[in-house]
NUDO-385273 format. One record per residue: residue number from 1; residue in three letters; x, y, z of N, C-alpha, C, CB in turn. Coordinates in pm, whole numbers, plus 50000, padded with zeros to 5 digits. Last residue first. Glycine has a CB too. Layout:
BEGIN
<atom pos="NUM" code="Ala" n_east="X" n_north="Y" n_up="Z" ca_east="X" ca_north="Y" ca_up="Z" c_east="X" c_north="Y" c_up="Z" cb_east="X" cb_north="Y" cb_up="Z"/>
...
END
This chain:
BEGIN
<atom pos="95" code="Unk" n_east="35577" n_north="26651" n_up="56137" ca_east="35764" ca_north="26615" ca_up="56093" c_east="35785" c_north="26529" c_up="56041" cb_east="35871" cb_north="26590" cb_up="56184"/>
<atom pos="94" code="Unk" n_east="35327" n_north="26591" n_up="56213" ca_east="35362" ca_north="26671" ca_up="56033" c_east="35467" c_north="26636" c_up="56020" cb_east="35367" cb_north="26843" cb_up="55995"/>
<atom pos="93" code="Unk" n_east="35343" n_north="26451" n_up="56436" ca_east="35313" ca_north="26396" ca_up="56323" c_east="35303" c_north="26476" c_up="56230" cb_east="35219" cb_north="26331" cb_up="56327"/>
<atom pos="92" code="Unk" n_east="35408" n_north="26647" n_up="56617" ca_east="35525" ca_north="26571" ca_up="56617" c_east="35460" c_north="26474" c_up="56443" cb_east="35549" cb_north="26461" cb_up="56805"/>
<atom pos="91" code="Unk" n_east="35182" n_north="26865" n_up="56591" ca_east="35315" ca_north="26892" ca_up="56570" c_east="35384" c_north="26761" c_up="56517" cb_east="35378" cb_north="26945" cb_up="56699"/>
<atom pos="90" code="Unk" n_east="35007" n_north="26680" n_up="56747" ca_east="34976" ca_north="26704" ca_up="56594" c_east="35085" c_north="26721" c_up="56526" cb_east="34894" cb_north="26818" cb_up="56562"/>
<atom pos="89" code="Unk" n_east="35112" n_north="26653" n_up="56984" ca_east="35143" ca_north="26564" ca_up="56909" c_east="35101" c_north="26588" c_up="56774" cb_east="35103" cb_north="26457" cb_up="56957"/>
<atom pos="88" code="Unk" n_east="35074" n_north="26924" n_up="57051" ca_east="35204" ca_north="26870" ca_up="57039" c_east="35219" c_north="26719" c_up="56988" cb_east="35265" cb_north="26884" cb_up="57170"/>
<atom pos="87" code="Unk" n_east="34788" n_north="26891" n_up="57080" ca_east="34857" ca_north="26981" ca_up="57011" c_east="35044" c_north="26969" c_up="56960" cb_east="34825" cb_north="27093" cb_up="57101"/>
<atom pos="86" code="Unk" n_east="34804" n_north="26716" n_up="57297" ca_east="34781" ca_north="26683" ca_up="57162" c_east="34798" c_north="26767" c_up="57069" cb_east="34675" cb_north="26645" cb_up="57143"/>
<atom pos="85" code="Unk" n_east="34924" n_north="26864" n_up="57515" ca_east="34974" ca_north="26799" ca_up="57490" c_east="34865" c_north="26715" c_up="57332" cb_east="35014" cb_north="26745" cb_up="57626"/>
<atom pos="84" code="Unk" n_east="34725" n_north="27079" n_up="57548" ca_east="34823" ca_north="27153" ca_up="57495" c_east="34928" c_north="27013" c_up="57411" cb_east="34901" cb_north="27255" cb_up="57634"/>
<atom pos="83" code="Unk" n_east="34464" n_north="26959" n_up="57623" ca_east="34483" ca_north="27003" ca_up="57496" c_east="34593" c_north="27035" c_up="57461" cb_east="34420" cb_north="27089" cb_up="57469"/>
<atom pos="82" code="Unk" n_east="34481" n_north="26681" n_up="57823" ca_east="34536" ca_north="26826" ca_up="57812" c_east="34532" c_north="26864" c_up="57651" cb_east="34702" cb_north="26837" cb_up="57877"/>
<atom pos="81" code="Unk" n_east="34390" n_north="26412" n_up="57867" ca_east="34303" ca_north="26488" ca_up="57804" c_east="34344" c_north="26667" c_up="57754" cb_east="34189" cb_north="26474" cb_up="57904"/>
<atom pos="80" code="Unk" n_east="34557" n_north="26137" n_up="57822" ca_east="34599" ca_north="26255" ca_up="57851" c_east="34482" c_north="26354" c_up="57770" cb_east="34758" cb_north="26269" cb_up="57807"/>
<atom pos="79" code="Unk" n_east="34513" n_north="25761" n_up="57939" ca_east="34498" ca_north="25878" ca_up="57824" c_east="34519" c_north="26016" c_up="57867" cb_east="34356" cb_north="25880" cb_up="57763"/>
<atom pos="78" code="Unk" n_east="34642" n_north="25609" n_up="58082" ca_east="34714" ca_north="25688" ca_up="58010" c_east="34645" c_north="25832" c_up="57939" cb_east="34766" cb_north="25596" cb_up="57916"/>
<atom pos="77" code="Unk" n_east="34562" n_north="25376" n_up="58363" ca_east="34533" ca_north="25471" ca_up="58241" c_east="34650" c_north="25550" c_up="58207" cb_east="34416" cb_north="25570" cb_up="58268"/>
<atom pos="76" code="Unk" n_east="34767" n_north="25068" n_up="58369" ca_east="34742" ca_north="25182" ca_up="58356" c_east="34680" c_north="25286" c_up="58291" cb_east="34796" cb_north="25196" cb_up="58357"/>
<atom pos="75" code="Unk" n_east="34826" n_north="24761" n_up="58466" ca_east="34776" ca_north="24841" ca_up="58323" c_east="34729" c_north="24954" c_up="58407" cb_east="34639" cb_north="24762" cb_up="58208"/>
<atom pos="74" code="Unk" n_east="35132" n_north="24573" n_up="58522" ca_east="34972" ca_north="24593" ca_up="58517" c_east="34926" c_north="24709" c_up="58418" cb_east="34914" cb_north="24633" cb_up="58671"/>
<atom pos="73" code="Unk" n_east="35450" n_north="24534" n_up="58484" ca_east="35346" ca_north="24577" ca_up="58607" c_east="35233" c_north="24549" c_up="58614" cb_east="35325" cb_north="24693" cb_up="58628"/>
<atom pos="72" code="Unk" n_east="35450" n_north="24490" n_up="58175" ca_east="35471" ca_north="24369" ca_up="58309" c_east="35446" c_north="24367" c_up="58434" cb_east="35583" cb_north="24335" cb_up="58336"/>
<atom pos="71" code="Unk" n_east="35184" n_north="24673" n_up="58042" ca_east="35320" ca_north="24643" ca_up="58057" c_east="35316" c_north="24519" c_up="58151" cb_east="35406" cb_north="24767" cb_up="58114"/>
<atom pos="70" code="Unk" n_east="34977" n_north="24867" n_up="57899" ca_east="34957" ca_north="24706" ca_up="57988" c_east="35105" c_north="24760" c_up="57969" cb_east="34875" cb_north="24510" cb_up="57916"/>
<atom pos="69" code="Unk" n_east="34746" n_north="25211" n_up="57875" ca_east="34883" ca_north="25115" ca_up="57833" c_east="34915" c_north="24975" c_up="57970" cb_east="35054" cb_north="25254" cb_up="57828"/>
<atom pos="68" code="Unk" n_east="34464" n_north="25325" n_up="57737" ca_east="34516" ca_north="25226" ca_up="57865" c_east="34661" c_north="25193" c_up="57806" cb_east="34409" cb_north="25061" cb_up="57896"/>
<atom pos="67" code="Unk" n_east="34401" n_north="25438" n_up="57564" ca_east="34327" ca_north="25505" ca_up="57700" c_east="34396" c_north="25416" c_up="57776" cb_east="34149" cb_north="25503" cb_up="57725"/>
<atom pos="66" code="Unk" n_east="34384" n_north="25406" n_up="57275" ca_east="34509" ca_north="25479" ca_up="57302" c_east="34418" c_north="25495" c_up="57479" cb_east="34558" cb_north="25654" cb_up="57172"/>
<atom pos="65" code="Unk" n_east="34209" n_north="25201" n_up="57157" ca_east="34202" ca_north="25323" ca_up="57196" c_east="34289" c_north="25430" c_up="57197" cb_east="34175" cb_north="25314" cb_up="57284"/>
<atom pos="64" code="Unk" n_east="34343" n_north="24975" n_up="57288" ca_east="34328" ca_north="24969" ca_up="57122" c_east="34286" c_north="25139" c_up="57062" cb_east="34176" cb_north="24838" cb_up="57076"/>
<atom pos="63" code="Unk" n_east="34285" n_north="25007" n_up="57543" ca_east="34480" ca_north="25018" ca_up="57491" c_east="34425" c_north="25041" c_up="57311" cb_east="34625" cb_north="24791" cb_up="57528"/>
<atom pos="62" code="Unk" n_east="34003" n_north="24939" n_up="57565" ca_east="34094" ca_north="25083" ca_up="57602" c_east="34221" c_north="25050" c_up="57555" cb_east="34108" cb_north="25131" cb_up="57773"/>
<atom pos="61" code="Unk" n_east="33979" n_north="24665" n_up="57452" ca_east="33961" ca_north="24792" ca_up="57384" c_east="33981" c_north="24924" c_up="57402" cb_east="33874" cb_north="24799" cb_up="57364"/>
<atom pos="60" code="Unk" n_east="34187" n_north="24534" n_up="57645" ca_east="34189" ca_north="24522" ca_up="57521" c_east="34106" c_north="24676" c_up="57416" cb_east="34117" cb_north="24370" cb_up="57510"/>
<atom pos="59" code="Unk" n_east="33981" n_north="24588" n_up="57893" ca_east="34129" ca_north="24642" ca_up="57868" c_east="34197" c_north="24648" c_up="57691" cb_east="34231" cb_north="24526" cb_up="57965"/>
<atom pos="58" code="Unk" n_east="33775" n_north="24440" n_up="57776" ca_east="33787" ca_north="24607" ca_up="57797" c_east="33903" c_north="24649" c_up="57812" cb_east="33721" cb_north="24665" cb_up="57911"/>
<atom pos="57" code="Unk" n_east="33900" n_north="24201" n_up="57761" ca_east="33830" ca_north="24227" ca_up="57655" c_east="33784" c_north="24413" c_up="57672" cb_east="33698" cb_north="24106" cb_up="57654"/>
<atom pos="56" code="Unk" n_east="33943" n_north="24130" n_up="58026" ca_east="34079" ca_north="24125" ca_up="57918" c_east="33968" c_north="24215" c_up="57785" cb_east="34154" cb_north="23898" cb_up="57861"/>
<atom pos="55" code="Unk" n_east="33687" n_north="24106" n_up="58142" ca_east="33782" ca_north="24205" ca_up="58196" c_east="33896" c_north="24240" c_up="58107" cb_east="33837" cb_north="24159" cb_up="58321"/>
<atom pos="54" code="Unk" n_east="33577" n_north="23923" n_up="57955" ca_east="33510" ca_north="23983" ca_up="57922" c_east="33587" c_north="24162" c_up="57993" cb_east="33372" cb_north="23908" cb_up="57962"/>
<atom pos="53" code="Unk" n_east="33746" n_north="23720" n_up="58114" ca_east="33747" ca_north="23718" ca_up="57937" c_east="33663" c_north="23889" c_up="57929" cb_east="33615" cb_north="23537" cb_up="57842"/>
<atom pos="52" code="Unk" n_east="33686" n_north="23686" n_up="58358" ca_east="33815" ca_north="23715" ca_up="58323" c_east="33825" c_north="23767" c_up="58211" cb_east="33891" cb_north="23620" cb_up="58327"/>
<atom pos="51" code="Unk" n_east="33394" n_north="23853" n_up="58519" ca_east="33473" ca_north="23754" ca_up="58454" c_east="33551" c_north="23825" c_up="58407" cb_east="33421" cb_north="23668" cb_up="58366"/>
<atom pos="50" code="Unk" n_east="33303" n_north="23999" n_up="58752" ca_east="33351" ca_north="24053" ca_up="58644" c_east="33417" c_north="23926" c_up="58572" cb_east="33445" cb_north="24174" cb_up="58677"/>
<atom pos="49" code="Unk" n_east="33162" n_north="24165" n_up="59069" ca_east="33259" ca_north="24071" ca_up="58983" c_east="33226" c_north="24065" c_up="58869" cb_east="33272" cb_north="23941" cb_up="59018"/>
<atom pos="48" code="Unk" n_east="33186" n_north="24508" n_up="59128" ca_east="33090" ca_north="24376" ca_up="59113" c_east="33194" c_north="24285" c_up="59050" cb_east="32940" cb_north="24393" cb_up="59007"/>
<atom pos="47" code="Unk" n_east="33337" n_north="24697" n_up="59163" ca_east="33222" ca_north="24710" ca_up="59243" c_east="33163" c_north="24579" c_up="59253" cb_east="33127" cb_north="24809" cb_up="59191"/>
<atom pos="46" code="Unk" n_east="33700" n_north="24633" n_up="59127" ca_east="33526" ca_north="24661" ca_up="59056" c_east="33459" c_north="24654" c_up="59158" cb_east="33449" cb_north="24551" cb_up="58942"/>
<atom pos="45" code="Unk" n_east="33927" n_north="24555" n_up="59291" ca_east="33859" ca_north="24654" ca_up="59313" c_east="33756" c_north="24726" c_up="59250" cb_east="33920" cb_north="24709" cb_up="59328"/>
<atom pos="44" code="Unk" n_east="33892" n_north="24342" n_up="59195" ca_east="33913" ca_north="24329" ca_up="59337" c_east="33868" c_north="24461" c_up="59350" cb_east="34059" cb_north="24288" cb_up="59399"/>
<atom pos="43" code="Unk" n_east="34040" n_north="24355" n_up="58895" ca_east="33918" ca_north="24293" ca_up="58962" c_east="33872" c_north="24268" c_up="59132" cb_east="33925" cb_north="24169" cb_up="58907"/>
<atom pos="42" code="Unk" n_east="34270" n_north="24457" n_up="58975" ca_east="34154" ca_north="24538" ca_up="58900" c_east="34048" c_north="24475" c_up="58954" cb_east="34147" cb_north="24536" cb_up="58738"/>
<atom pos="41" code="Unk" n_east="34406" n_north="24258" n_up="59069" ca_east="34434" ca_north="24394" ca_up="59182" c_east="34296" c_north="24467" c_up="59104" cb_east="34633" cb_north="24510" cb_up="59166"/>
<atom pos="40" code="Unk" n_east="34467" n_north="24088" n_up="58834" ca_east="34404" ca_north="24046" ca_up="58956" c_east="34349" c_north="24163" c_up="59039" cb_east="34501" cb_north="23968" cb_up="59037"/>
<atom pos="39" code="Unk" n_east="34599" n_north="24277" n_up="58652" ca_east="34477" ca_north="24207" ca_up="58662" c_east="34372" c_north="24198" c_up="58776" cb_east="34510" cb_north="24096" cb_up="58643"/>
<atom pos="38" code="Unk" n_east="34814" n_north="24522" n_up="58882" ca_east="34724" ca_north="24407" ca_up="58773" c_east="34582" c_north="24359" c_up="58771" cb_east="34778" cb_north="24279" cb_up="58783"/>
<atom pos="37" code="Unk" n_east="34857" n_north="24891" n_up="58794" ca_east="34775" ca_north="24759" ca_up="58878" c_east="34774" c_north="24620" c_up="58832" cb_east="34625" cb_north="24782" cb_up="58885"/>
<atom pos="36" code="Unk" n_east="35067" n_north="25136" n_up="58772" ca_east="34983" ca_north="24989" ca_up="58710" c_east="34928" c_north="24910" c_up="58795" cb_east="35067" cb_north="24886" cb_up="58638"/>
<atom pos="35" code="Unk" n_east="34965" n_north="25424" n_up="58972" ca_east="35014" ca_north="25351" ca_up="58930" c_east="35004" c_north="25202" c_up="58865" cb_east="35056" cb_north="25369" cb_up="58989"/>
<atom pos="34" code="Unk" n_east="34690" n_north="25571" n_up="59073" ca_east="34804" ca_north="25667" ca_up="58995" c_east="34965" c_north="25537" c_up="58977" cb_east="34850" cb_north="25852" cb_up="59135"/>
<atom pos="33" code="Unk" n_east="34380" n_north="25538" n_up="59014" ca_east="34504" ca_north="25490" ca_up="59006" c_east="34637" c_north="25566" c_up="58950" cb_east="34484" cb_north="25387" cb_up="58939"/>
<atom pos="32" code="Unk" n_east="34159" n_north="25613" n_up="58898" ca_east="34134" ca_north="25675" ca_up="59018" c_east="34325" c_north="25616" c_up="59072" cb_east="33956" cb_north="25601" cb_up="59118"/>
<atom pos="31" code="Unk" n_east="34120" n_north="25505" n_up="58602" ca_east="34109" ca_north="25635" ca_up="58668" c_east="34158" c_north="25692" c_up="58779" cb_east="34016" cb_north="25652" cb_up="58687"/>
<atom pos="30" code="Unk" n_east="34043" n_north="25270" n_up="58720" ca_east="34184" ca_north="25285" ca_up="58625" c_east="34204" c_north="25414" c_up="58658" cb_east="34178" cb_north="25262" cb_up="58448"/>
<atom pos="29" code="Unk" n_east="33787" n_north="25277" n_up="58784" ca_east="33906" ca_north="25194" ca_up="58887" c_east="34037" c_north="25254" c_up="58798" cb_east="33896" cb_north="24975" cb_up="58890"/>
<atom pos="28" code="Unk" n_east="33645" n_north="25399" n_up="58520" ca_east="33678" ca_north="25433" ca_up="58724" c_east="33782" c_north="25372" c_up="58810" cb_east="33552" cb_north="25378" cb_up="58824"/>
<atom pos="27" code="Unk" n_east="33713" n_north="25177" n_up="58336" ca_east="33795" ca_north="25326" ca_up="58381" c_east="33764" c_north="25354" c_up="58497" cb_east="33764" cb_north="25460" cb_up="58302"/>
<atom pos="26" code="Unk" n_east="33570" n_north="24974" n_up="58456" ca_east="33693" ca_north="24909" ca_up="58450" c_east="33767" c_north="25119" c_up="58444" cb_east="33714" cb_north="24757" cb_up="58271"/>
<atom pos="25" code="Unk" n_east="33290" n_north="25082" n_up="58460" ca_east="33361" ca_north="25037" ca_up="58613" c_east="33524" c_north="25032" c_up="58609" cb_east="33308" cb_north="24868" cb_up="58663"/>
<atom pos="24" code="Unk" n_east="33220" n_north="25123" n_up="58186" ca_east="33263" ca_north="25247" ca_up="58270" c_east="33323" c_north="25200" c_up="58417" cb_east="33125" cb_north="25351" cb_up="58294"/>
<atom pos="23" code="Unk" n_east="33228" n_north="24866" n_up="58082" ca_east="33349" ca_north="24957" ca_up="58017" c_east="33379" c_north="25031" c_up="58154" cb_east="33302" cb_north="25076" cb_up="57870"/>
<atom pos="22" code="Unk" n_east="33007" n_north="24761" n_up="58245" ca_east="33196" ca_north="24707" ca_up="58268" c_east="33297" c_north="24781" c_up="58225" cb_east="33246" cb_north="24576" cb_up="58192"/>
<atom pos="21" code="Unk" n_east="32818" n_north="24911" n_up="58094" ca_east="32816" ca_north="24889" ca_up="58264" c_east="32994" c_north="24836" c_up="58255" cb_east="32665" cb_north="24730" cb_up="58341"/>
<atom pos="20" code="Unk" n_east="32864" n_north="24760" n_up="57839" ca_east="32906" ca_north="24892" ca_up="57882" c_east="32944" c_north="24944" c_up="58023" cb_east="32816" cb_north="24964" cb_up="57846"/>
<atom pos="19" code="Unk" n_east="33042" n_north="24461" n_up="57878" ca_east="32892" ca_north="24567" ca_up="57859" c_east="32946" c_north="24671" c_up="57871" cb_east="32758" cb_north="24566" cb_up="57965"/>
<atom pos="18" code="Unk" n_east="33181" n_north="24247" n_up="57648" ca_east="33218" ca_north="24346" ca_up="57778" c_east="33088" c_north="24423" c_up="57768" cb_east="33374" cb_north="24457" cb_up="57765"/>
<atom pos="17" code="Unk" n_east="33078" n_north="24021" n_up="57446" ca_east="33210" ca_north="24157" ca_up="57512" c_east="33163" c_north="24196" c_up="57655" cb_east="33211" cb_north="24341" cb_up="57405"/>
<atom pos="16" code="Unk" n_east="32988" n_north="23694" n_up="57375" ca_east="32952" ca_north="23824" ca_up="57459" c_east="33114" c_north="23919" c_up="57508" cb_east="32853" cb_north="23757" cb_up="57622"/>
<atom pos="15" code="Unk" n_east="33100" n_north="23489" n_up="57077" ca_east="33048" ca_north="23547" ca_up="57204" c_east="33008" c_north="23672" c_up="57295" cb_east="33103" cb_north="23516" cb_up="57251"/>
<atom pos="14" code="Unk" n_east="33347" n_north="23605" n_up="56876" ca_east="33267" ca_north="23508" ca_up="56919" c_east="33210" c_north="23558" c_up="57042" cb_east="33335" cb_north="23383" cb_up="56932"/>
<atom pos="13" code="Unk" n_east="33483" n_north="23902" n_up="56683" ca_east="33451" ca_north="23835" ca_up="56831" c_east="33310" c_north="23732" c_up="56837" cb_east="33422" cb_north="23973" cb_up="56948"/>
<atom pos="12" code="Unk" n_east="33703" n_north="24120" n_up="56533" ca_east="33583" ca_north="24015" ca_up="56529" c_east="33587" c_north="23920" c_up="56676" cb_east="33605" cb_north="23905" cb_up="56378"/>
<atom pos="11" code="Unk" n_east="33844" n_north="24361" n_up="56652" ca_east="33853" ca_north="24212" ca_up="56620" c_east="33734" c_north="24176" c_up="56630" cb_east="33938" cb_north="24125" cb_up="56703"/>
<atom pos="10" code="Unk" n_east="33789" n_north="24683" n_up="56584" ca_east="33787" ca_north="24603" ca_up="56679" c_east="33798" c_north="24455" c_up="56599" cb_east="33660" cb_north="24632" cb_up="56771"/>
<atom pos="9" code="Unk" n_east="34007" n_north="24926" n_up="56346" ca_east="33858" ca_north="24875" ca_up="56400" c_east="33872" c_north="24786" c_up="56482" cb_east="33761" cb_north="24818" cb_up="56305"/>
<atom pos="8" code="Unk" n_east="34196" n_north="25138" n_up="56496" ca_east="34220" ca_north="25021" ca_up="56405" c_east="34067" c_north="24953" c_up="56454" cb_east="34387" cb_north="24917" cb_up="56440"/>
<atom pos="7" code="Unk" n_east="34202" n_north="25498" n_up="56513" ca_east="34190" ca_north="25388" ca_up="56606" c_east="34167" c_north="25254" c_up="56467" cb_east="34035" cb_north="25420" cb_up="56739"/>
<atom pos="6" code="Unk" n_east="34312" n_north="25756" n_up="56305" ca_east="34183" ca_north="25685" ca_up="56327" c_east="34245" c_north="25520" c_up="56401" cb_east="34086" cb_north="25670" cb_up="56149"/>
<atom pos="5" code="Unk" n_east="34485" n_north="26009" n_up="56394" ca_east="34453" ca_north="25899" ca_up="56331" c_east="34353" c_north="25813" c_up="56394" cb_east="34561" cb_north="25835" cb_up="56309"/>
<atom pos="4" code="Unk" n_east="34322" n_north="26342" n_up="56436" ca_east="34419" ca_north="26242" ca_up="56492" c_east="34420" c_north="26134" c_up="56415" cb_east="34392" cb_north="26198" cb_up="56626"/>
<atom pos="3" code="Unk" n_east="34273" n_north="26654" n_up="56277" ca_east="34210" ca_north="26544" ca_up="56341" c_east="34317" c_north="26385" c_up="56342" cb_east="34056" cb_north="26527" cb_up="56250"/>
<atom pos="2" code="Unk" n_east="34402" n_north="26989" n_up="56357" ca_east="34363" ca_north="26818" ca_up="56218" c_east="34343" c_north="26704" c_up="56311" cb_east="34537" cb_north="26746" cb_up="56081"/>
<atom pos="1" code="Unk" n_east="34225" n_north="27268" n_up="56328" ca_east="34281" ca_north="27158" ca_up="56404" c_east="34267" c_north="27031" c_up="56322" cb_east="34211" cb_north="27143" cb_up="56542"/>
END
């Protein structure tokens, strides 16, 4: 099995990211969504509040990921854990 391309390292960053505690709240809520949400609609439904910068800043590193796609709706998980479908993308990247 060949191993996927490698994710683009993270932006240098002033100040405090996102904790971990925030990584895993912001997928649970994403997770549990079967359509985009926004912003606003995310933070409403964390367990705990959540500043703005540090909420943009996990979304930011799930899409950088490949685990979240944003559009003009809101943001959505994406990531697809089915083996059959990365297998098919291995495919689509030899062509």
């Amino acid at each position: 099995m060949q191993a996927l391309g490698r994710p683009s390292l993270p932006p240098s960053q002033t100040g405090h990211g996102p904790t971990l505690q925030t990584l895993h709240m912001v997928e649970e809520v994403l997770r549990r969504q079967d359509r985009p949400i926004s912003l606003n609609r995310l933070k409403a439904l964390l367990p705990r509040q959540v500043m703005h910068r540090p909420l943009r800043l996990a979304i930011d590193h799930y899409r950088r990921l490949g685990c979240v796609t944003e559009g003009s709706k809101g943001v959505l998980w994406t990531l697809n854990a089915d083996s059959r479908f990365w297998t098919a993308v291995e495919d689509w990247e030899r062509r």
